[in-house]
Every structure is written in C-alpha cells, then in structure tokens.
BALOBA-1460 file (C-alpha; in Angstrom, 3 decimals):
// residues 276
<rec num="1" residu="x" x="-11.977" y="2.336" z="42.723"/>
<rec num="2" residu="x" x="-13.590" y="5.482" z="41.844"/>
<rec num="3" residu="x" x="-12.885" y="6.664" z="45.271"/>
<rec num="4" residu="x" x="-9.372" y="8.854" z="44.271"/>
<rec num="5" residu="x" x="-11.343" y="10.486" z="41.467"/>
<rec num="6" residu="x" x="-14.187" y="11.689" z="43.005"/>
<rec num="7" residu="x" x="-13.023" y="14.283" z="45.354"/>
<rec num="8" residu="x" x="-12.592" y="17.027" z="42.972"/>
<rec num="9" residu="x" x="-14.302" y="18.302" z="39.673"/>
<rec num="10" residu="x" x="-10.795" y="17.238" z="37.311"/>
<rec num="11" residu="x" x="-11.079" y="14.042" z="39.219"/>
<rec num="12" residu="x" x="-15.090" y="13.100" z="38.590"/>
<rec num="13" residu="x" x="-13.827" y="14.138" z="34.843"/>
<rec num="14" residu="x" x="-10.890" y="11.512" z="35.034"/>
<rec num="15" residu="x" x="-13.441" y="8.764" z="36.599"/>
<rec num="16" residu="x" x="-16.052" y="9.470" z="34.149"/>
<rec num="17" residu="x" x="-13.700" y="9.653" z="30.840"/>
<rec num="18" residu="x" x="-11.924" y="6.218" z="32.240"/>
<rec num="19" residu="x" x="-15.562" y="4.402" z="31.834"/>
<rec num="20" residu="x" x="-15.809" y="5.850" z="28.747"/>
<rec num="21" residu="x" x="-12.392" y="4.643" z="27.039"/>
<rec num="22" residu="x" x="-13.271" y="1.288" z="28.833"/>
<rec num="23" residu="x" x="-16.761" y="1.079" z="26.917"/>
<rec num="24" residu="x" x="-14.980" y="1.841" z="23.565"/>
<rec num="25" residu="x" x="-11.679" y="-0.261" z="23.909"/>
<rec num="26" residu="x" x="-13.803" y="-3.256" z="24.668"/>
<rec num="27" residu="x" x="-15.895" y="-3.824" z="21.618"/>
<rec num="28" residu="x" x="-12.606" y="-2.254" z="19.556"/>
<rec num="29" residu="x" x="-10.576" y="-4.341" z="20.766"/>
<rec num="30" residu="x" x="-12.590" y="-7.387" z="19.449"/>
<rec num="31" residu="x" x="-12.933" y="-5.861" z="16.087"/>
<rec num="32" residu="x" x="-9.086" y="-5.389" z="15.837"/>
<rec num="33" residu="x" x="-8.733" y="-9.200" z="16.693"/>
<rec num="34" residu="x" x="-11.915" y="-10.077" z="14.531"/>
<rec num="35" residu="x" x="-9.671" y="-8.633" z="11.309"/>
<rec num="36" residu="x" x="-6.547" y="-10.297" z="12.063"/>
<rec num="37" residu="x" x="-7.185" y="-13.530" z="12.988"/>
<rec num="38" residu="x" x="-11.149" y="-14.419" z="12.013"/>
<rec num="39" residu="x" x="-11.242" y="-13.609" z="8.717"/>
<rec num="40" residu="x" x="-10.188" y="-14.957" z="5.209"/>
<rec num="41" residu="x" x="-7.078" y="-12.334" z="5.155"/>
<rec num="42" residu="x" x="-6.091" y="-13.455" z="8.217"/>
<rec num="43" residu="x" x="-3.920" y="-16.693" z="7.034"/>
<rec num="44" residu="x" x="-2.254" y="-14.226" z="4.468"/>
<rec num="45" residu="x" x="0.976" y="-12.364" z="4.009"/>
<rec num="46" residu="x" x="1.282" y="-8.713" z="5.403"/>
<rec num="47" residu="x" x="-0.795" y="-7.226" z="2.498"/>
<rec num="48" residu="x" x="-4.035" y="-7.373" z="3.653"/>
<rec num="49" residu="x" x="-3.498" y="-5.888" z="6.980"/>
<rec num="50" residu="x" x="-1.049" y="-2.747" z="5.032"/>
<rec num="51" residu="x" x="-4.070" y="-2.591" z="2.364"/>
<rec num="52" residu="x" x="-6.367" y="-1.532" z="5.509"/>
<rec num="53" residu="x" x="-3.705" y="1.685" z="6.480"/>
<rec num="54" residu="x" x="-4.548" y="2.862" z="2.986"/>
<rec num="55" residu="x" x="-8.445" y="3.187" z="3.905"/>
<rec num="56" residu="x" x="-9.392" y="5.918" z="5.960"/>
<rec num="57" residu="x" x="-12.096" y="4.162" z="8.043"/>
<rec num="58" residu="x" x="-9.540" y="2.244" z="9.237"/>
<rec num="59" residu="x" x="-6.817" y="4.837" z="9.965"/>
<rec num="60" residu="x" x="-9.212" y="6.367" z="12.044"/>
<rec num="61" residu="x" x="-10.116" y="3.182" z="13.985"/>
<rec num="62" residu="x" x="-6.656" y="2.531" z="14.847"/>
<rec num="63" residu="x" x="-6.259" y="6.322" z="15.647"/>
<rec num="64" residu="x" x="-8.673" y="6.352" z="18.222"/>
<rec num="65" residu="x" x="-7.974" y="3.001" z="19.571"/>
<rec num="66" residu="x" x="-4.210" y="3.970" z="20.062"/>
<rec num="67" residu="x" x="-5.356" y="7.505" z="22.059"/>
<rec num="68" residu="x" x="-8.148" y="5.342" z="24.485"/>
<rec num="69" residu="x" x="-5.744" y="3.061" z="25.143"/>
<rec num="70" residu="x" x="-2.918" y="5.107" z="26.658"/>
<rec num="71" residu="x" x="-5.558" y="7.081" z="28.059"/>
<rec num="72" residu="x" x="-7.170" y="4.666" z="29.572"/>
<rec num="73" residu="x" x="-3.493" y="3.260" z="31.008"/>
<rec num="74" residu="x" x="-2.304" y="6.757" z="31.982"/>
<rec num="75" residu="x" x="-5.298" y="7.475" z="33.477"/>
<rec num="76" residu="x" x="-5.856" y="4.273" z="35.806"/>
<rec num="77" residu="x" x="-2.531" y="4.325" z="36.688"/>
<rec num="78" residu="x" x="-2.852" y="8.063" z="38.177"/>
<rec num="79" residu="x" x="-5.946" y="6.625" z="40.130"/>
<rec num="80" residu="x" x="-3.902" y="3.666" z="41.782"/>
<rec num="81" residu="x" x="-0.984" y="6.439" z="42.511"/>
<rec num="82" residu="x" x="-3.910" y="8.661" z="44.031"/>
<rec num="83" residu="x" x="-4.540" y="5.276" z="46.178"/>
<rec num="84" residu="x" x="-1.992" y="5.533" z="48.125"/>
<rec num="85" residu="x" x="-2.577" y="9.493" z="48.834"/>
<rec num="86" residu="x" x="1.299" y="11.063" z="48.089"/>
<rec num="87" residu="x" x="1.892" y="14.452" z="48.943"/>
<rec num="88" residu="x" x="1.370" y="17.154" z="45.997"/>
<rec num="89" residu="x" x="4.311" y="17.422" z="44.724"/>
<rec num="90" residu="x" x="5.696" y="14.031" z="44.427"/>
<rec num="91" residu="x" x="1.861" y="13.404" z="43.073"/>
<rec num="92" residu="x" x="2.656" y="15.990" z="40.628"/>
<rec num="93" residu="x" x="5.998" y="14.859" z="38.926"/>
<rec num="94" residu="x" x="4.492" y="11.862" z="38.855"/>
<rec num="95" residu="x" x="1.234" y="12.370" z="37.010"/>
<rec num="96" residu="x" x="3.297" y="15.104" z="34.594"/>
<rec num="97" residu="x" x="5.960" y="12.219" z="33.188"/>
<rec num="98" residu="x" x="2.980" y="9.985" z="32.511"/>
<rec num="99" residu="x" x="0.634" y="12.304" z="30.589"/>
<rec num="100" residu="x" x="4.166" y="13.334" z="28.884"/>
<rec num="101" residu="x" x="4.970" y="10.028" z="28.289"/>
<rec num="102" residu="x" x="1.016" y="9.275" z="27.045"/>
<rec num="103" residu="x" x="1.666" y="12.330" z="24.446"/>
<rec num="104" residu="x" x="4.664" y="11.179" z="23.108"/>
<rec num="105" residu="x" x="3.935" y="7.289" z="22.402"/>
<rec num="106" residu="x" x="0.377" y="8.581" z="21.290"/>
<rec num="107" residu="x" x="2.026" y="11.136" z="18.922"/>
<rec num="108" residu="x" x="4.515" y="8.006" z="17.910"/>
<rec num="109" residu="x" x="1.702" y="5.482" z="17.686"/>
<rec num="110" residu="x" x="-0.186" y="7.985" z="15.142"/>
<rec num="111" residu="x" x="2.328" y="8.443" z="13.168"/>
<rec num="112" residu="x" x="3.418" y="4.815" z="12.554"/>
<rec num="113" residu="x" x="-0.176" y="4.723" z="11.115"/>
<rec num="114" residu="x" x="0.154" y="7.392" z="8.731"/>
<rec num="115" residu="x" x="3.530" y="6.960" z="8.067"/>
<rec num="116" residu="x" x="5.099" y="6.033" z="4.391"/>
<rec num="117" residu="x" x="6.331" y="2.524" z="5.497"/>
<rec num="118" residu="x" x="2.655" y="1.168" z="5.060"/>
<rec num="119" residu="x" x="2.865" y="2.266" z="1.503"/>
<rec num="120" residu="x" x="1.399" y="-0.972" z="-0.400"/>
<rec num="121" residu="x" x="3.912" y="-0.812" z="-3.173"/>
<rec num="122" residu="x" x="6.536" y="-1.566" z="-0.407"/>
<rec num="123" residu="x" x="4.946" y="-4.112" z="1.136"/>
<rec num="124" residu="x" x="4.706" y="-5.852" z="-2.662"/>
<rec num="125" residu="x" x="7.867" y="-5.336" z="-2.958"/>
<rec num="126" residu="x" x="9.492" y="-6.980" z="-0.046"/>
<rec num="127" residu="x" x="7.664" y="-10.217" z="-0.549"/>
<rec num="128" residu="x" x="8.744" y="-10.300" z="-4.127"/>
<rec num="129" residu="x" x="12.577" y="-10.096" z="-2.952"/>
<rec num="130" residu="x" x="12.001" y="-12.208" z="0.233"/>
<rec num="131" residu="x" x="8.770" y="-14.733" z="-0.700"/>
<rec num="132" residu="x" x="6.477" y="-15.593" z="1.045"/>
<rec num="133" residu="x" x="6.606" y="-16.472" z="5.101"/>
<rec num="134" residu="x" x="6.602" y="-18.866" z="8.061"/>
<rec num="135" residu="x" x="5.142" y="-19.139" z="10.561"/>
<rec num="136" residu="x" x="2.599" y="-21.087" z="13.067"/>
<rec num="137" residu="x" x="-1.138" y="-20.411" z="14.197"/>
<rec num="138" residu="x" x="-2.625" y="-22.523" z="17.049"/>
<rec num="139" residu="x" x="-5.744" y="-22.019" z="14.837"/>
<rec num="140" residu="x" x="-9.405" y="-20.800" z="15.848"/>
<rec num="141" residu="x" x="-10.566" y="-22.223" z="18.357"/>
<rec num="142" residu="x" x="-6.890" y="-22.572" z="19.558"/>
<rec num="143" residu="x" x="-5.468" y="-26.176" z="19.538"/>
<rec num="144" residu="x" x="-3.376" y="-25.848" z="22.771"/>
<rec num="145" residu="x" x="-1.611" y="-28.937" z="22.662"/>
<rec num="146" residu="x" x="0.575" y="-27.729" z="19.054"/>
<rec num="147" residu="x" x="0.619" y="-25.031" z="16.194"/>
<rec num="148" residu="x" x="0.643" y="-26.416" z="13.179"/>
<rec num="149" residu="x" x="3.959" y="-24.915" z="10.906"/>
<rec num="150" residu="x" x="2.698" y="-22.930" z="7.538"/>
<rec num="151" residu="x" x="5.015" y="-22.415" z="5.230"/>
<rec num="152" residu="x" x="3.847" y="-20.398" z="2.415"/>
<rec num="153" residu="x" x="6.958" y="-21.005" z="0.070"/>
<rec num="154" residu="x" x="6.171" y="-24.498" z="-0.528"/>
<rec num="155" residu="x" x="4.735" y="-24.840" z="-3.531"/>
<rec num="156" residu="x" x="1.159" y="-25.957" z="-2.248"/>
<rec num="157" residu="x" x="0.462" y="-23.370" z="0.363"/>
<rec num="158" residu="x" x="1.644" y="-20.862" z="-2.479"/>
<rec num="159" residu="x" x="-0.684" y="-21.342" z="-4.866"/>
<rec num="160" residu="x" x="-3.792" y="-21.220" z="-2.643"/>
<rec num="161" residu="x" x="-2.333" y="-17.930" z="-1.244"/>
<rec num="162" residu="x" x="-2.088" y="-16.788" z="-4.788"/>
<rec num="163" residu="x" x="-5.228" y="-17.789" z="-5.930"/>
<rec num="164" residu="x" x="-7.030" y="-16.407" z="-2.772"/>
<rec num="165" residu="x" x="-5.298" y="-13.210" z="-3.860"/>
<rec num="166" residu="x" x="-6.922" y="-13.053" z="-7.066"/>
<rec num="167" residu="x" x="-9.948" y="-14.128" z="-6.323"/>
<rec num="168" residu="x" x="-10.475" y="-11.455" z="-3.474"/>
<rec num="169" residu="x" x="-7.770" y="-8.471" z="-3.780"/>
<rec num="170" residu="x" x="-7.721" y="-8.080" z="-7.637"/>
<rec num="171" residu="x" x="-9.468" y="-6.085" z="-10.176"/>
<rec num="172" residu="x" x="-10.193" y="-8.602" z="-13.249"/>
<rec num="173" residu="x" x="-9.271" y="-6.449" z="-15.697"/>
<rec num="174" residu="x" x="-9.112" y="-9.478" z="-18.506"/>
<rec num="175" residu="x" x="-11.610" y="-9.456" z="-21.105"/>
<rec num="176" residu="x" x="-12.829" y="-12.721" z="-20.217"/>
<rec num="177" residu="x" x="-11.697" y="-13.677" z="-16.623"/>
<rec num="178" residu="x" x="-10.967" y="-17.279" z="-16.025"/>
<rec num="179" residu="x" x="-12.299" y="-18.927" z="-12.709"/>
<rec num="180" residu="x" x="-9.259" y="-20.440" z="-10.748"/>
<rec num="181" residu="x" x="-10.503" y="-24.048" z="-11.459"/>
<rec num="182" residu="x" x="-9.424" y="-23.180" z="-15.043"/>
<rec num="183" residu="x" x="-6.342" y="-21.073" z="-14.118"/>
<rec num="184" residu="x" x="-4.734" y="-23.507" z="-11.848"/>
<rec num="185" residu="x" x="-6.246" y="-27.086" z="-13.552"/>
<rec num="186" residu="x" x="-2.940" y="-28.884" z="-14.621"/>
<rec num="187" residu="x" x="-3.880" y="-32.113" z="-15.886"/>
<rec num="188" residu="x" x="-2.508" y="-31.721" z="-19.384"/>
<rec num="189" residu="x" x="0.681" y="-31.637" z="-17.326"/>
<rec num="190" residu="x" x="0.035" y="-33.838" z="-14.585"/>
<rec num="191" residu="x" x="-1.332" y="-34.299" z="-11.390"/>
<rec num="192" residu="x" x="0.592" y="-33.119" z="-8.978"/>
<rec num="193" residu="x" x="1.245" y="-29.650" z="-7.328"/>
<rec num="194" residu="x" x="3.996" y="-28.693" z="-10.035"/>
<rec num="195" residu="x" x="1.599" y="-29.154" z="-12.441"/>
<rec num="196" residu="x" x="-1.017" y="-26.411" z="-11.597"/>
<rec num="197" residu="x" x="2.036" y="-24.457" z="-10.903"/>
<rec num="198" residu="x" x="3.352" y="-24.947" z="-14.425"/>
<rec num="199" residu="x" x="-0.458" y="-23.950" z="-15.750"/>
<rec num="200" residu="x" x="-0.865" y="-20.763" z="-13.287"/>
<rec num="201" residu="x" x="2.329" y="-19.302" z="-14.442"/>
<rec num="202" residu="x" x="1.374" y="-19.725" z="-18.174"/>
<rec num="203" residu="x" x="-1.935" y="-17.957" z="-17.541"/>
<rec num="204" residu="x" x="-0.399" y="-15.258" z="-16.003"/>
<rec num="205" residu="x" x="2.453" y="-15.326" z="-18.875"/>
<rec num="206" residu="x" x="-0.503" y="-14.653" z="-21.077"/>
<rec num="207" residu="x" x="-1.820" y="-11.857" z="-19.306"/>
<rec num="208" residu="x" x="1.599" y="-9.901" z="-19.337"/>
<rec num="209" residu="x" x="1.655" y="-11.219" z="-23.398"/>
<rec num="210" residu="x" x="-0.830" y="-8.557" z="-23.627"/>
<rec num="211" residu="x" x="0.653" y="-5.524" z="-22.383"/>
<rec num="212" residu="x" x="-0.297" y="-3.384" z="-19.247"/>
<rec num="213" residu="x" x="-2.124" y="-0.738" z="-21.639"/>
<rec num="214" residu="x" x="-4.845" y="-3.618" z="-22.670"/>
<rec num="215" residu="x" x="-5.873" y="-3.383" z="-18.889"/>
<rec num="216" residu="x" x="-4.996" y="0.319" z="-17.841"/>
<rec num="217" residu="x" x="-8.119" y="1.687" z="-18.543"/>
<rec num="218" residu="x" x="-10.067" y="-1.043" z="-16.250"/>
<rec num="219" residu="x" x="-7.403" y="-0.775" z="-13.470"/>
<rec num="220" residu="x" x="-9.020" y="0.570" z="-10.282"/>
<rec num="221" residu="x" x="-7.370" y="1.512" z="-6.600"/>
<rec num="222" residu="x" x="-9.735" y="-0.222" z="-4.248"/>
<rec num="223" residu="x" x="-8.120" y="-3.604" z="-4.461"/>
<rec num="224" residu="x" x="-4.639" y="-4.499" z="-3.120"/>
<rec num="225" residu="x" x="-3.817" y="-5.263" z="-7.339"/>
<rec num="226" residu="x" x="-5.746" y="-2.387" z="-9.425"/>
<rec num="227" residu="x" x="-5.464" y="-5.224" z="-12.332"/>
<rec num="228" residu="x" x="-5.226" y="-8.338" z="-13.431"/>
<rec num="229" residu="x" x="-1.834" y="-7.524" z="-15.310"/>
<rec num="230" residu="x" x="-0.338" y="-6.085" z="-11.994"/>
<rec num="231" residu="x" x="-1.030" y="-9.112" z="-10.243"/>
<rec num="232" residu="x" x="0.253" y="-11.772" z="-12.941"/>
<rec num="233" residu="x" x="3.591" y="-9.967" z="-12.656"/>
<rec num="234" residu="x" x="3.594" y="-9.606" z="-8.843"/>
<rec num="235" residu="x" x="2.598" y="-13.260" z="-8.440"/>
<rec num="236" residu="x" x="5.340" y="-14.615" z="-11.325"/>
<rec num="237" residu="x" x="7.836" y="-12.533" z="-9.014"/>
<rec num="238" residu="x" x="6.823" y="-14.295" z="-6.155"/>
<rec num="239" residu="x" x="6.833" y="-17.454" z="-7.446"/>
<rec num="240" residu="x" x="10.868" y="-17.121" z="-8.814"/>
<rec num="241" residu="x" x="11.625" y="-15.960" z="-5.372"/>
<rec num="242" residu="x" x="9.860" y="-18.769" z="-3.376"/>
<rec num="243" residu="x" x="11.251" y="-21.237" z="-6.040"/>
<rec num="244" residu="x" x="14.970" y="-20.147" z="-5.290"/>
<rec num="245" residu="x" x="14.060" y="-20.771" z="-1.788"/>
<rec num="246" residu="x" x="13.263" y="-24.607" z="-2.209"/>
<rec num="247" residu="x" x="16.242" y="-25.404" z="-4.770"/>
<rec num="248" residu="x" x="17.920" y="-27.588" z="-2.467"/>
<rec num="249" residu="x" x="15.639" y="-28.744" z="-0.665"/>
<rec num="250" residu="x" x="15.651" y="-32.642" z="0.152"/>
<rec num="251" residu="x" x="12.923" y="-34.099" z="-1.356"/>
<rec num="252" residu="x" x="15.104" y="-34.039" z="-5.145"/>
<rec num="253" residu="x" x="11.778" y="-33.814" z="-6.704"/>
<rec num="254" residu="x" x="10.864" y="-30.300" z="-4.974"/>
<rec num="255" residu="x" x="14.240" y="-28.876" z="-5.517"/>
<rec num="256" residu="x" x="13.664" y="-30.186" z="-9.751"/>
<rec num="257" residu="x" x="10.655" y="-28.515" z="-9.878"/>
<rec num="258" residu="x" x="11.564" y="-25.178" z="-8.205"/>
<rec num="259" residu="x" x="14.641" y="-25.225" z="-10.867"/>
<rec num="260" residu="x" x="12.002" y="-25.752" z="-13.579"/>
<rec num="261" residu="x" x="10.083" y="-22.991" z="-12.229"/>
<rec num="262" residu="x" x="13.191" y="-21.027" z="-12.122"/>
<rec num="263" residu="x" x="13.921" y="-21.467" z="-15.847"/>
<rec num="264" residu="x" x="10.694" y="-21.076" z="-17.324"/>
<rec num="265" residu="x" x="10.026" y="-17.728" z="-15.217"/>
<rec num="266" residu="x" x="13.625" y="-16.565" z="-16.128"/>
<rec num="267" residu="x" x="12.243" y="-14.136" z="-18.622"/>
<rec num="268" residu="x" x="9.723" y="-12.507" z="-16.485"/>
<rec num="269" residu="x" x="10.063" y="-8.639" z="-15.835"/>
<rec num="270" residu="x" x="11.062" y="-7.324" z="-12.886"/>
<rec num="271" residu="x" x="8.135" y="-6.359" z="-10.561"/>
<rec num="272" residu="x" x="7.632" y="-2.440" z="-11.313"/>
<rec num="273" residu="x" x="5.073" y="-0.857" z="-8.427"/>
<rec num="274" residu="x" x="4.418" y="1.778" z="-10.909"/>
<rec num="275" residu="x" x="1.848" y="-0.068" z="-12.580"/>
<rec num="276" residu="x" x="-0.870" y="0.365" z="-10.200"/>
C-alpha cells in the first residue's frame, strides 16, 4: 500500500498524513454516530442536532471531520492511481481535478456548517408549520427483521417528545417549576392520552397568562428554549399543527380530540422566534 508514496519526499508526506486522517476519522467517526443515534436527543426532531451547529466545539468537530475525510479520500485515491504507474501527465490532470474537486466540496461542506439555514429559530419554525415527523429506527442494537414506525404527531409520542424537551432543552424560568408528573397528570379529566394533553396545554396557557417580561430576565441562550415562556408557546404551536394533522383520522375518537385541541388552542399566539 504505502509502496506509491514512498518514492519521493511529497509522497512519504502523502503516506504519513493518510495514517494520520485515518487515526482521527476513526474515533470521530464514532462520536458523530454516538450523538445521533445513542443518545437521549437522538429519537427527537431536528432541533437537537441544529442546537449543536450553534456551539462552537461542535462546528469545529464537524469542520475537521469534513477536511480528513476528503483528504483522506483524495488522497488514497491518488495512491491507487499511482498503483498502476501512469505517465506524468495523465498522472497530473488526474491528481489536479481531485485536489480541485477536494477544495471545492470541502469549501461547500464548511460552509453548510456555518451557514444561516442552521439558524435555531428556523428550525422552530418549520416544525411549528409542519409538526412533528415520521419516520422508522431499527433501534439500538438494530432489530433486523423490522423498524418499528414513530410517528411523533400522534398524540402519545407528542407529548413525551414535548416533555423530554422541557425537561432537557429549556431554561425554567417559572417561579416555581412544576415536575412533568404534575404538568402532564390528567386525571381530573380522565385517563387517557387526551387527557394529559388537555392538562399540558393549560399549564403552558398559564405560563403565556403571565407575559414573556415575567421570565425575560431569567431567559438564558444555552438551551434550545432560553425560557419557559418560549417553550409553552412553541409547544402550543406544535400541538395545533400536529392536531390538524390527525382531524380525520379513523379512529373518530382521535380525530374528536384533535378538533378539541384545535378549539381550545385557537387563541394561542402565533409562534414569534424573537422571544429568545
């Protein structure tokens, strides 16, 4: 392998770089896959991973990690080209549209990282006009006989997103902050889904009640919500969206309660990603 490289001081360079890209890919790579699929955020929506473009730890990471790996592609290529021993300039034309090629998907890969269209607010936004996703995971370890479907718009899967949002992407800003056993316990209502549904969305009526000046002061950017108040509007957003999305549906009793949801959240501001 490290026979093409070798022969010349630019080579030995080449050889000796492509072990070094090799020994930092590997144990990046497994972080990369570590944060998207073995941690609590991973069974999320998009927010957690956009949250992580707003650190600059982790704009870094994925800086370096896109540069090693088309160097480390560019660069093993050239050596299997250098295999088969073409003549200069063939060799030449050869290895320039690569490293040009290398530049420009590296320049576009570092960009996409630092560009606007990670903004958080965005991202906030987009679920609140769409809802939440879709989707199947073969789960960890993978189950390779079926995925199981998740659907976070039904009303279940929703709530448990929600309330892993608050409890670990939101600044409390409340006076007294409620634990979610209190927040989401419906029995006065019921016992079914609807019914912590129905008691969520009056908490969180209660914190906008207030006013987003009782929690400015307390709001603070290292969270995906700065505040309590940001996230009780986000979240009552959400939940008219993803309601809209199950009126319909064919269980009669789903569709009934998505048009309750519908009427009681009628009221409810628009999201405004200002308040941050």
């Amino acid at each position: 392998m490290s026979g093409p490289y070798v022969s010349s001081r630019s080579g030995r360079f080449a050889w000796m770089m492509q072990r070094v890209t090799a020994a930092l890919l590997v144990p990046m790579a497994f972080i990369h896959f570590a944060m998207q699929h073995f941690t609590p955020d991973a069974v999320s929506t998009g927010l957690a991973t956009t949250f992580r473009l707003h650190d600059p730890m982790w704009v870094a990471f994925y800086m370096v990690f896109v540069v090693c790996v088309l160097y480390h592609g560019v660069n093993g290529t050239i050596g299997i080209i250098r295999d088969y021993a073409p003549k200069p300039l063939p060799r030449g034309i050869v290895v320039a549209i690569l490293w040009t090629l290398a530049v420009f998907f590296g320049a576009l890969g570092i960009r996409n990282v630092l560009a606007p269209a990670h903004n958080l607010e965005s991202a906030k936004n987009w679920y609140v006009e769409n809802g939440f996703p879709e989707g199947e995971s073969a789960g960890n370890p993978p189950n390779f006989l079926w995925a199981p479907r998740y659907d976070f718009q039904e009303e279940l899967r929703e709530l448990n997103l929600l309330n892993h949002y608050l409890e670990r992407h939101t600044t409390r800003t409340e006076n007294d902050p409620l634990e979610s056993a209190i927040i989401f316990n419906g029995a006065e209502y019921g016992e079914d889904t609807a019914a912590g549904g129905r008691a969520f969305d009056e908490w969180a009526q209660g914190i906008l009640d207030q006013g987003f000046d009782a929690h400015r002061e307390l709001r603070r950017g290292n969270n995906i919500f700065s505040s309590t108040y940001e996230f009780a509007l986000w979240a009552l957003n959400v939940r008219r969206t993803n309601a809209q999305a199950r009126v319909g549906h064919e269980d009669p009793a789903v569709s009934a309660d998505a048009e309750a949801i519908i009427e009681r959240l009628a009221q409810v501001p628009d999201f405004d990603h200002t308040l941050h």
